[in-house]
N, C-alpha and C positions, 0 to 999 in steps of 0.2 A: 504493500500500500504506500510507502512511504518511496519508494522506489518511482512508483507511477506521479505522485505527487511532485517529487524533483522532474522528472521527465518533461512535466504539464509546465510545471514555471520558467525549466530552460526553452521548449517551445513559445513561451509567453514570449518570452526574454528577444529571442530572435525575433518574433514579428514585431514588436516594440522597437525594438531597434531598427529592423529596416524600415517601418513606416518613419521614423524621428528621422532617418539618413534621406529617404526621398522627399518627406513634407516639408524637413526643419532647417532650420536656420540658426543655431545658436548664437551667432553673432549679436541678432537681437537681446539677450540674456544681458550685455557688457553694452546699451546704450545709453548715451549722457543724456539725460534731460535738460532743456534750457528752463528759466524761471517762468516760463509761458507753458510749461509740460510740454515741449514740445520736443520730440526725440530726435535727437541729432542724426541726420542721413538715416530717419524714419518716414518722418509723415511727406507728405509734398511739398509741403510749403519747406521743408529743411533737406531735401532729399540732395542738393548740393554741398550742405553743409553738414559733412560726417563727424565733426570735433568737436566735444563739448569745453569751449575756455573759460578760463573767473578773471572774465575784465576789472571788478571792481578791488580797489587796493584793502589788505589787510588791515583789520586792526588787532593790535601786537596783544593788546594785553587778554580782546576776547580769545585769542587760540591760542593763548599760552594757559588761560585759565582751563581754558577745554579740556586740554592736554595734562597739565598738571593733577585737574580732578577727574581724570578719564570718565570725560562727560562724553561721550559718541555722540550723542543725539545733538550736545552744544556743538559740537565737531562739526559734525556733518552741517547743522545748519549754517555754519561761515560759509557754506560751499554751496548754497540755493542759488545765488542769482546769478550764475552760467549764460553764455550765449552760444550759440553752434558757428564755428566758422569752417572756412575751405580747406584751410591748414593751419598749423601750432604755429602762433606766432612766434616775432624773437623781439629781442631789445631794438632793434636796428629804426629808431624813430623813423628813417627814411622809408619802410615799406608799409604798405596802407593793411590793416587789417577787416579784412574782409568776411563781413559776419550778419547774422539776422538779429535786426534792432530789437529785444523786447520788449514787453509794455514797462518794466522798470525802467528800462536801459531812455527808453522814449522818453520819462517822467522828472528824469534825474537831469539838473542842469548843470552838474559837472561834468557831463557827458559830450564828446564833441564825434558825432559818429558814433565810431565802437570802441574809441579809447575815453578810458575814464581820465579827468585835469585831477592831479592834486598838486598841494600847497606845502606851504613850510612845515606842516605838524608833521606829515608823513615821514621828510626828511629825518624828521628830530627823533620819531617816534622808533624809528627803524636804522638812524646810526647809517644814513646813506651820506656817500660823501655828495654833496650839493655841488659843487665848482664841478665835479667830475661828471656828473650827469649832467647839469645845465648849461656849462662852460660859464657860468659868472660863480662871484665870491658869494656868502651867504648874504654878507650884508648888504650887498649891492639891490637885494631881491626884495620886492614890496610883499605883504601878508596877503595881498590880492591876488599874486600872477599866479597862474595855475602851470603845469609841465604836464605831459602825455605819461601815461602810467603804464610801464612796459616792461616785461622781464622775456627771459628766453625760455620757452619751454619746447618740451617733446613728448612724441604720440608714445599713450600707454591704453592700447586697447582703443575705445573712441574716446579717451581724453586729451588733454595738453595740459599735463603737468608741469610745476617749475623743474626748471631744468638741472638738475644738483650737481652735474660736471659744466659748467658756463667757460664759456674762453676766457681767458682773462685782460684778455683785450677787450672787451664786452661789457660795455658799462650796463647793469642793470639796476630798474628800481626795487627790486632788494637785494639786504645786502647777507652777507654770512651766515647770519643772527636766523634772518627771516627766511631764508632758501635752508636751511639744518630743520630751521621749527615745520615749515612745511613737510618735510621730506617724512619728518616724525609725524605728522598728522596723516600724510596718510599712511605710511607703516600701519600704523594703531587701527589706523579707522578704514583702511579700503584695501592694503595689497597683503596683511595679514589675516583680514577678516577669512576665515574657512573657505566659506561659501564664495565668496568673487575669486578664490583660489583655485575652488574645483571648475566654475565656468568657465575660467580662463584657459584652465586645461581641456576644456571641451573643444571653447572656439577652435585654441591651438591647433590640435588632434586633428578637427575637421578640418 
């Protein structure tokens, strides 16, 4: 009895499998949502745009706190307002990042396009050197002027994560501090999590 019962679940197991191999796509399993829910190189309206980015600049002390109290849920939530673009952007202010506006991204007046302006707190907050990113001195800089908010990153799955080996000819807007604490954030909270471990070994596989 027990014999015929293993028989019946390895037959299961086979047609399960080959229907998953001809119907499936696990790829979909590993896609970025934008803060529109809109799935990156998903729905239509994003079917160009396969990479889910986090145009908007960190704040140091919300994801250190996350992190420190291994809050996941605080974690994860620094990483909602995502936009989908064509490719993983870089630092390199001179190329245009090309991405789907969302209704935040639409709402927020620090926004020029799809790069977010920030100010002197960001500098301060994150220990960037200012002269090196803006080519002026600090003090030269009014509390008004805003700067293009840019780092390098690279494709992980349909993301564009910071990028934790940067050139070093490579000015970005973060600096050691804030590309280590990221790298940690998602350690903890996305590339150690089990479960995005084993999809990932699917998508691979397939």
């Amino acid at each position: 009895m027990c014999c015929l019962i293993f028989i019946s679940a390895i037959v299961g197991f086979c047609g399960a499998s080959a229907y998953g191999w001809q119907n499936g796509d696990p790829g979909q399993l590993l896609i970025g949502w934008d803060s529109d829910l809109n799935g990156c190189g998903f729905t239509e309206a994003t079917i160009d745009y396969p990479y889910l980015y986090w145009p908007d600049p960190p704040s140091g002390d919300a994801i250190k706190e996350a992190i420190e109290n291994f809050d996941i849920d605080a974690a994860l939530a620094l990483l909602k307002y995502g936009t989908c673009v064509k490719s993983c952007p870089s630092a390199n202010q001179a190329t245009i990042i090309d991405c789907k506006i969302t209704t935040w991204m639409a709402g927020n007046t620090n926004y020029v396009g799809c790069t977010y302006q920030i100010g002197m707190e960001f500098f301060e907050e994150w220990g960037v050197d200012v002269a090196a990113y803006t080519g002026e001195a600090a003090a030269g800089i009014g509390s008004n002027i805003k700067y293009p908010y840019r780092y390098d990153t690279e494709k992980m799955y349909g993301f564009c994560v910071p990028s934790f080996n940067a050139d070093a000819d490579t000015v970005s807007a973060l600096s050691d501090s804030a590309i280590k604490t990221f790298k940690r954030l998602f350690d903890e909270t996305i590339t150690n999590d089990k479960t995005t471990s084993y999809i990932a070994d699917i998508v691979s596989s397939w």
